[in-house]
VMD Tcl script that draws the C-alpha trace (Angstrom):
set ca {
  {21.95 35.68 -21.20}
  {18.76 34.98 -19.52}
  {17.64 32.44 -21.50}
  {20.75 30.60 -21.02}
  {19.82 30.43 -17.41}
  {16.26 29.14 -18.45}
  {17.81 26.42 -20.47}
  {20.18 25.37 -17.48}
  {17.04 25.37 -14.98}
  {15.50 23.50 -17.67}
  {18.28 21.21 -18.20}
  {18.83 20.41 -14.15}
  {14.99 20.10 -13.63}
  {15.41 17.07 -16.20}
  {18.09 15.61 -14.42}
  {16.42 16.14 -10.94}
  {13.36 14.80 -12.22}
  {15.19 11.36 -13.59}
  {16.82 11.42 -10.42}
  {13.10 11.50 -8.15}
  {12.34 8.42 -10.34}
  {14.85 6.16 -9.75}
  {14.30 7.05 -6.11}
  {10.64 6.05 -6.21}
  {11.73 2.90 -7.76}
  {13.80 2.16 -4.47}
  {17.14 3.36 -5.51}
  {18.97 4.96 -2.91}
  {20.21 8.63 -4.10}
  {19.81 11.21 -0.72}
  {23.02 12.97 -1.72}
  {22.49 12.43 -5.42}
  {19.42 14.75 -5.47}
  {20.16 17.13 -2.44}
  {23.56 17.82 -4.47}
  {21.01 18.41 -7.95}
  {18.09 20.37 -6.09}
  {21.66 22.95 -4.65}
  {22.59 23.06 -8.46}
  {19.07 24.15 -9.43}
  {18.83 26.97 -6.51}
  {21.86 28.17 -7.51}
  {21.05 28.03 -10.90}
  {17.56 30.00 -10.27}
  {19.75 32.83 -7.35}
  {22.08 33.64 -11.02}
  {18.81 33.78 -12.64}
  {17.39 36.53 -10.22}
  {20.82 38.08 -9.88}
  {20.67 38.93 -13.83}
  {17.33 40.19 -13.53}
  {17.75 42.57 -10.38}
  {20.50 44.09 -12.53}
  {18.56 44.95 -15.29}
  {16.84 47.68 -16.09}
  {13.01 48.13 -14.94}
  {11.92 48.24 -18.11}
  {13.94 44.91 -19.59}
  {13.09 43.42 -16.38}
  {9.09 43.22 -16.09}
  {9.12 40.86 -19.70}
  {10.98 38.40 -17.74}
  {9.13 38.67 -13.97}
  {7.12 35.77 -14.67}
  {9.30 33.53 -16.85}
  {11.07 33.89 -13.05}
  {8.12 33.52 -11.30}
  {7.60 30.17 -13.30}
  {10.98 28.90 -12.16}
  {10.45 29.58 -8.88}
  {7.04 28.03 -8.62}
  {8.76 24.80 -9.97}
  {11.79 24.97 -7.69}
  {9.34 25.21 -4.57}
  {7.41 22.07 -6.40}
  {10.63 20.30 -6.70}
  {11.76 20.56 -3.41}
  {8.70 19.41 -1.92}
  {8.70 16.22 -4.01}
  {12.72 15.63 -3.29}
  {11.97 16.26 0.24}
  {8.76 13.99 0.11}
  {10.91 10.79 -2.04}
  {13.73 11.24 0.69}
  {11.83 10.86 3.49}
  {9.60 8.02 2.48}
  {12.76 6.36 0.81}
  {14.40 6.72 4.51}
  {11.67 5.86 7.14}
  {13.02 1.83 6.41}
  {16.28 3.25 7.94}
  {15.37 5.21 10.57}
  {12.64 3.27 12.34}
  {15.73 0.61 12.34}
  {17.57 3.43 14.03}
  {15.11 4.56 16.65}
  {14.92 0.69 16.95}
  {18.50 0.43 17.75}
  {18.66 3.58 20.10}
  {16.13 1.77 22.06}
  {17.64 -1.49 22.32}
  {20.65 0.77 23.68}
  {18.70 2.43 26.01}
  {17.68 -0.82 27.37}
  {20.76 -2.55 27.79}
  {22.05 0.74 29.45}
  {18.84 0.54 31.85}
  {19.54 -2.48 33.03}
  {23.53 -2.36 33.55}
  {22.46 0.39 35.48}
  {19.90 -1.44 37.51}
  {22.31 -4.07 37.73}
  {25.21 -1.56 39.32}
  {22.85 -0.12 41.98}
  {22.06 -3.56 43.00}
  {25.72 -4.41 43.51}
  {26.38 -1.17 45.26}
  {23.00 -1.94 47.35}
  {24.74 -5.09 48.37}
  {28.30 -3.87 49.21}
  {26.75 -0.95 51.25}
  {24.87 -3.31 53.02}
  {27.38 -5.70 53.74}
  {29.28 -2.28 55.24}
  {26.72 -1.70 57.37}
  {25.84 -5.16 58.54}
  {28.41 -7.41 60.41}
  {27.74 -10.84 61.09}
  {29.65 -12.34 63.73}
  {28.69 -16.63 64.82}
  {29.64 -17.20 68.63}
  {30.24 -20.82 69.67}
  {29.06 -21.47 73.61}
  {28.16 -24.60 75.77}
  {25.89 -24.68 78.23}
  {25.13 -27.41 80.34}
  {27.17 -29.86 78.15}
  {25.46 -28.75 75.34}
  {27.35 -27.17 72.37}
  {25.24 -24.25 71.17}
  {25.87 -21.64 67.80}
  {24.44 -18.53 67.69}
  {24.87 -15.78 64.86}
  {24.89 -12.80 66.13}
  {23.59 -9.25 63.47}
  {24.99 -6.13 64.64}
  {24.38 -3.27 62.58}
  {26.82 -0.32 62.25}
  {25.34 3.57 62.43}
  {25.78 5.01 59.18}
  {26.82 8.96 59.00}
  {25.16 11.05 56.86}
  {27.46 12.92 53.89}
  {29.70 16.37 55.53}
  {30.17 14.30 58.84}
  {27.03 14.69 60.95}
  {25.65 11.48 62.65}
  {22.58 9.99 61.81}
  {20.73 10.07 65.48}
}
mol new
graphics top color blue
foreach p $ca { graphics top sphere $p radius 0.5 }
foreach p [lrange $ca 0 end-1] q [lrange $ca 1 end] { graphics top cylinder $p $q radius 0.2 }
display resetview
């Protein structure tokens, strides 16, 4: 039975392996090889399984035909996890670029709403009124700024 499980590791290591090449040679396959490198943990968690319930004595000839597997699950997940990321950096500096274009844009709508509500607070608070007067035959304008007291928020007056 255990060496069944030492042919299957064998089998998906293959198959992962393939799969980390294609990737270096720019094909695309995240899911492809995250879905492979869960077959081959699982794979190697039966293995263990088996072997815990053994006996001690049929179970130290195996220990390091284990510890092998291991060793080269570890290495294999390093190396998925090192093709992955490089084959994704492309994608996700375009990302981060994107996020920051949105931040901008966001930035300045905002900038651009203050400004408005700058303007309509001050156009509250200011009141411009033109008067129309003659004096001594002469026709005069005059515009005339009066400024309104604000109140502070809960009511009190600003003195």
């Amino acid at each position: 039975m255990l060496n069944e499980y030492v042919a299957e590791f064998q089998s998906l290591r293959a198959e992962l392996e393939g799969l980390l090449q294609s990737v270096a040679s720019g094909g695309d396959s995240f899911a492809a090889t995250d879905s492979k490198l869960r077959e081959l943990k699982d794979c190697l968690e039966a293995f263990e399984m088996e072997l815990r319930s053994m006996p001690a004595s049929e179970r130290s000839s195996h220990l390091s035909q284990l510890q092998i597997c291991r060793d080269e699950f570890a290495r294999l997940q390093r190396r998925c996890l090192l093709a992955t990321s490089r084959g994704h950096e492309p994608s996700a500096s375009a990302e981060l670029k994107r996020g920051n274009q949105a931040l901008e844009r966001l930035n300045s709508a905002t900038a651009q709403v203050m400004h408005e509500n700058s303007q309509k607070k001050l156009k509250r608070l200011v009141r411009i009124s033109c008067a129309t007067y003659t004096c001594k035959g002469k026709a005069y304008s005059e515009r005339i700024v009066t400024q309104s007291r604000p109140t502070q928020a809960y009511g009190s007056q600003v003195p």
